[in-house]
C-alpha distance (Angstrom), angle and dihedral (degrees) to the residues before:
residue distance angle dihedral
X1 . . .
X2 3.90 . .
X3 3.63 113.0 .
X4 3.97 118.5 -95.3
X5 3.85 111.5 -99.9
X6 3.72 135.5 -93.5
X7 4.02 102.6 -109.3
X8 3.99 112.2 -158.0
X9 3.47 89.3 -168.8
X10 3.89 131.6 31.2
X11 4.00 131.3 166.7
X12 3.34 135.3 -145.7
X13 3.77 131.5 -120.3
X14 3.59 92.8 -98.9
X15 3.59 94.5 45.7
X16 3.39 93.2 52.7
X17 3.91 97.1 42.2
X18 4.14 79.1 55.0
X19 3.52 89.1 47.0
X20 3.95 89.4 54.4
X21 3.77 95.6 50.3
X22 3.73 88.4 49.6
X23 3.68 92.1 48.2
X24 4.09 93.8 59.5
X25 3.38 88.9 46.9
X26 3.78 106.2 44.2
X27 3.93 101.4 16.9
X28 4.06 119.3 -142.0
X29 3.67 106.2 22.5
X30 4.17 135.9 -172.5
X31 3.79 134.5 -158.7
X32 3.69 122.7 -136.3
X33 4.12 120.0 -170.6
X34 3.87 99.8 -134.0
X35 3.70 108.1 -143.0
X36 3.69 90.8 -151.0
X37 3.81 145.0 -77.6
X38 3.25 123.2 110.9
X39 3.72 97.7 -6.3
X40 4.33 97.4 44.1
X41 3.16 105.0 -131.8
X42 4.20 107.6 -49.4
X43 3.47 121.8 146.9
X44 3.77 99.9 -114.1
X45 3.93 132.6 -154.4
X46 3.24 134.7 -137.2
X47 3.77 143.0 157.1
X48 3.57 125.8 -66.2
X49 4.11 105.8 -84.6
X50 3.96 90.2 8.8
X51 3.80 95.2 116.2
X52 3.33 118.0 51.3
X53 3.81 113.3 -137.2
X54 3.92 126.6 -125.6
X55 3.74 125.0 -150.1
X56 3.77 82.9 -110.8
X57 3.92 90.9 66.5
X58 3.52 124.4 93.4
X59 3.89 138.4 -165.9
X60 3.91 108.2 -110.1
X61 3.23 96.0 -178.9
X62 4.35 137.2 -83.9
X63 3.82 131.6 -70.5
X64 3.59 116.8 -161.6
X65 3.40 85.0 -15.5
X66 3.87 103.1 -52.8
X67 3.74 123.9 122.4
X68 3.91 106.5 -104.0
X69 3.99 108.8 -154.0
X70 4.24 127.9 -170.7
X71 3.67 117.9 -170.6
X72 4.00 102.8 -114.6
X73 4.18 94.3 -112.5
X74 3.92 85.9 53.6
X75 3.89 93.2 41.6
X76 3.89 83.1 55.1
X77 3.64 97.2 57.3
X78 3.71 94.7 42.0
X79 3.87 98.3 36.4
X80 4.12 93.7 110.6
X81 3.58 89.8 55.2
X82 3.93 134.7 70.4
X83 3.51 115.3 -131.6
X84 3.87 120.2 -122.1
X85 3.73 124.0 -167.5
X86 3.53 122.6 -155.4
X87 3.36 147.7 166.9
X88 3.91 127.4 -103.9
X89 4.31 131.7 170.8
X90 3.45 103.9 -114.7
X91 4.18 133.4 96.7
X92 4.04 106.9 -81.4
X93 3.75 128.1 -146.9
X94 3.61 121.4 -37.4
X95 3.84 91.1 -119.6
X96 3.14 99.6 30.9
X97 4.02 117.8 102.7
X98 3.91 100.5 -133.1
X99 4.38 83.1 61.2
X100 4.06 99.3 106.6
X101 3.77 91.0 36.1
X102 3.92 95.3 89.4
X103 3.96 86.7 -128.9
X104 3.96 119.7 79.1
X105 4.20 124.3 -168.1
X106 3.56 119.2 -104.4
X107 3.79 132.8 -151.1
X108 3.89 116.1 -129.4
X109 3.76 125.5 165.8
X110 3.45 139.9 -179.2
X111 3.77 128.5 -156.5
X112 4.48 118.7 -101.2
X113 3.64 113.4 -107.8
X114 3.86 109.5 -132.5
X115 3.40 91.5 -100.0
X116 4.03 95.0 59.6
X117 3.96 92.8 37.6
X118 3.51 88.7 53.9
X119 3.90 97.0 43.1
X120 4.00 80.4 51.4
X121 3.75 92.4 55.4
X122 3.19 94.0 54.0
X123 3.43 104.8 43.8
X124 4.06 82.5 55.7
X125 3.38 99.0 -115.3
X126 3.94 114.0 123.9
């Protein structure tokens, strides 16, 4: 039995119930990790192909089945740390899609164990 996977990026139940409603509303969707600005730093949502990509994004991972993208200068200050998503009241991002719904995502992490950081160096991917 190989040994489950490193995830850089997980969501909770409430994200990802969130993430469904926004999915039947607004089809294919994709995360970006703002880095700050006007928006702090929330992971924002948008529709599939919204955001255009830099070569200075990177693939974090999916949440409920969405790609989940960190600029590389945020990825390397949050690299020891798995990204959680959840769900708070509140009014989210003004471009991001979740906005109207009353509820906005919300970045939690947590730091790697030395087990998962080293399964991550390994695998190549910090």
């Amino acid at each position: 039995m190989s040994p489950k996977p490193v995830l850089q990026v997980t969501a909770t139940p409430a994200a990802l119930q969130l993430i469904e409603e926004l999915r039947a509303q607004h089809g294919d969707l994709m995360f970006h990790q703002s880095g700050g600005c006007c928006d702090g730093s929330a992971p924002m949502c948008y529709a599939a192909g919204e955001l255009l990509l830099g070569d200075a994004d990177r693939l974090l991972g999916r949440i409920g089945g969405a790609p989940f993208y960190i600029s590389q200068a945020q990825f390397e200050y949050w690299k020891h740390t798995q990204l959680i998503i959840d769900v708070v009241a509140g009014r989210g991002g003004m471009f991001s899609l979740e906005g109207p719904s009353g509820r906005r995502f919300l970045t939690r992490s947590r730091l790697f164990d030395d087990q998962e950081w080293a399964a991550l160096q390994a695998a190549g991917r910090v």
